[in-house]
C-alpha positions as CSV (number, residue, x, y, z in Angstrom):
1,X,-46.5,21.0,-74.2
2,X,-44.3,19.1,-76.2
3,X,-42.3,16.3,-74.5
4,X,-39.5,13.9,-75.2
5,X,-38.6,11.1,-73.6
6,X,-35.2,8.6,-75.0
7,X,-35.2,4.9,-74.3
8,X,-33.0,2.1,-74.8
9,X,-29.6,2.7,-73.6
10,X,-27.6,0.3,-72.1
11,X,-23.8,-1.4,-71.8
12,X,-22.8,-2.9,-74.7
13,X,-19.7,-4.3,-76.0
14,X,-18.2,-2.7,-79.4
15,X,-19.1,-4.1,-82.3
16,X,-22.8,-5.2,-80.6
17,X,-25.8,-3.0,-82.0
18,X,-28.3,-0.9,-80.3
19,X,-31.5,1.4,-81.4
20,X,-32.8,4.0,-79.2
21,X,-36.3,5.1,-79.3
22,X,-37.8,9.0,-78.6
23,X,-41.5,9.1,-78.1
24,X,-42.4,12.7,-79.1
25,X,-45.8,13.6,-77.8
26,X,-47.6,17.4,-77.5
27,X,-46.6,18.5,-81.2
28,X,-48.1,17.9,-84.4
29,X,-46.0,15.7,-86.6
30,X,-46.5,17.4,-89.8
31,X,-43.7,19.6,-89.6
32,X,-40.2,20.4,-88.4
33,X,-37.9,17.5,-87.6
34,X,-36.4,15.6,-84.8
35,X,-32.6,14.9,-84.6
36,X,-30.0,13.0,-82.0
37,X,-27.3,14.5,-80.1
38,X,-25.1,12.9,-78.1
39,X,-22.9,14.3,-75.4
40,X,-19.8,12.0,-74.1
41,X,-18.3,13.4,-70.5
42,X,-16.2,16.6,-70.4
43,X,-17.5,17.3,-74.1
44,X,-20.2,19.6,-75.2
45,X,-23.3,18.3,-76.9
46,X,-23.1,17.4,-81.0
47,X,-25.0,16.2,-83.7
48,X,-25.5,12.7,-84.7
49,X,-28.5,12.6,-87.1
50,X,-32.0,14.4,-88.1
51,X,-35.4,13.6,-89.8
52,X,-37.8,16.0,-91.2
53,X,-41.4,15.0,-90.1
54,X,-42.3,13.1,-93.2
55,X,-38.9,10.7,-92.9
56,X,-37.9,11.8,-96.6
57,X,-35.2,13.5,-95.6
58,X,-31.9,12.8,-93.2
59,X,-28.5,14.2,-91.9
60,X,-25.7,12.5,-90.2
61,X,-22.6,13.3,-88.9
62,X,-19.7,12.0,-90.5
63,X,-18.4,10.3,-87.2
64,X,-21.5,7.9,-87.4
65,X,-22.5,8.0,-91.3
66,X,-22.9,4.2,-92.5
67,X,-23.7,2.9,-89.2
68,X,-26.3,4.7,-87.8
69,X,-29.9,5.1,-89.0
70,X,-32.3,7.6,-87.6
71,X,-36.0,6.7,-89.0
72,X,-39.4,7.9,-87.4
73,X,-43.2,6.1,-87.3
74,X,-45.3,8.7,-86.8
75,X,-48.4,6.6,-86.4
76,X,-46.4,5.5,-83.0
77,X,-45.0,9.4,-82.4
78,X,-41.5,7.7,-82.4
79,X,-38.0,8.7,-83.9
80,X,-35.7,5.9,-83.9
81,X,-31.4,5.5,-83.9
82,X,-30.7,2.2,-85.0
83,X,-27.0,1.9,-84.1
84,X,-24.9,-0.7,-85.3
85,X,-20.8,-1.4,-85.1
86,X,-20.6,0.9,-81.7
87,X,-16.9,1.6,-80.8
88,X,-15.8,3.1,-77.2
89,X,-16.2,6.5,-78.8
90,X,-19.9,6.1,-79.0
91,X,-20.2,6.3,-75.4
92,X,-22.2,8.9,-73.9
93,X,-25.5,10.3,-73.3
94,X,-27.9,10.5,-76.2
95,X,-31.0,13.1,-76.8
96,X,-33.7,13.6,-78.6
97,X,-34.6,17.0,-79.6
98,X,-37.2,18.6,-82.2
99,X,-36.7,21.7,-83.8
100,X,-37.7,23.8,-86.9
101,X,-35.0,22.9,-89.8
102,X,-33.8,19.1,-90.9
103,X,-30.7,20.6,-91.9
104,X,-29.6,22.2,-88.7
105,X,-26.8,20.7,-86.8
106,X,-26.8,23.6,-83.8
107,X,-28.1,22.3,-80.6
108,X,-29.4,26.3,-80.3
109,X,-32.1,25.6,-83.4
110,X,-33.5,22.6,-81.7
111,X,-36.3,23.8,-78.9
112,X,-37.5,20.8,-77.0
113,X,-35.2,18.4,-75.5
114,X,-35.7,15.3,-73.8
115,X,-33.7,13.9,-70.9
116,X,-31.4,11.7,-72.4
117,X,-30.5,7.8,-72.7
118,X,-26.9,6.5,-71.3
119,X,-24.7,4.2,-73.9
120,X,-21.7,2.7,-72.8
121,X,-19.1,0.8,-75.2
122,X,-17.2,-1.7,-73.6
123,X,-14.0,-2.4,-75.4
């Protein structure tokens, strides 16, 4: 049984930096990836950022390219989003999710979810 579970959330004021942490545990980490999505209220669900299983390979949305960084440690069974520079358009709840393909940004291609981490930007 695969399981994810986010941590590291928290109220922060923009500009501040934050990195979130997903420990993946149940699947073996020599395939597939793990990506972020993030879903602010009234919105639905989108991609932030992916990582194949080795690390060599990453996608991020444009909305957060050059100041996020997702990165993994496999020996800890933990993806990472380093945030930096948040803005008030950051806010929102923030998943972890593992799925089959590094380059998918659909939220249908990713199977296992976890239950999500709450960042708010204070401007």
């Amino acid at each position: 049984q695969v399981q994810l579970v986010e941590s590291g959330g928290g109220l922060v004021q923009a500009g501040d930096s934050l990195r979130l942490s997903c420990a993946v545990s149940g699947r073996v980490l020599s395939t597939g990836a793990e990506a972020w999505f993030r879903q602010a209220p009234g919105k639905e669900r989108e991609f932030v950022a992916s990582i194949n299983w080795s690390g060599s390979f990453t996608y991020y949305s444009d909305s957060v390219k050059g100041r996020f960084t997702i990165s993994r440690d496999n020996a800890k069974k933990t993806v990472y989003l380093q945030m930096n520079n948040l803005n008030a358009a950051d806010t929102a709840v923030y998943y972890c999710a593992t799925g089959l393909r590094v380059s998918s940004k659909d939220v249908r291609d990713y199977v296992y979810w976890g239950q999500g981490t709450l960042v708010t930007v204070s401007s």
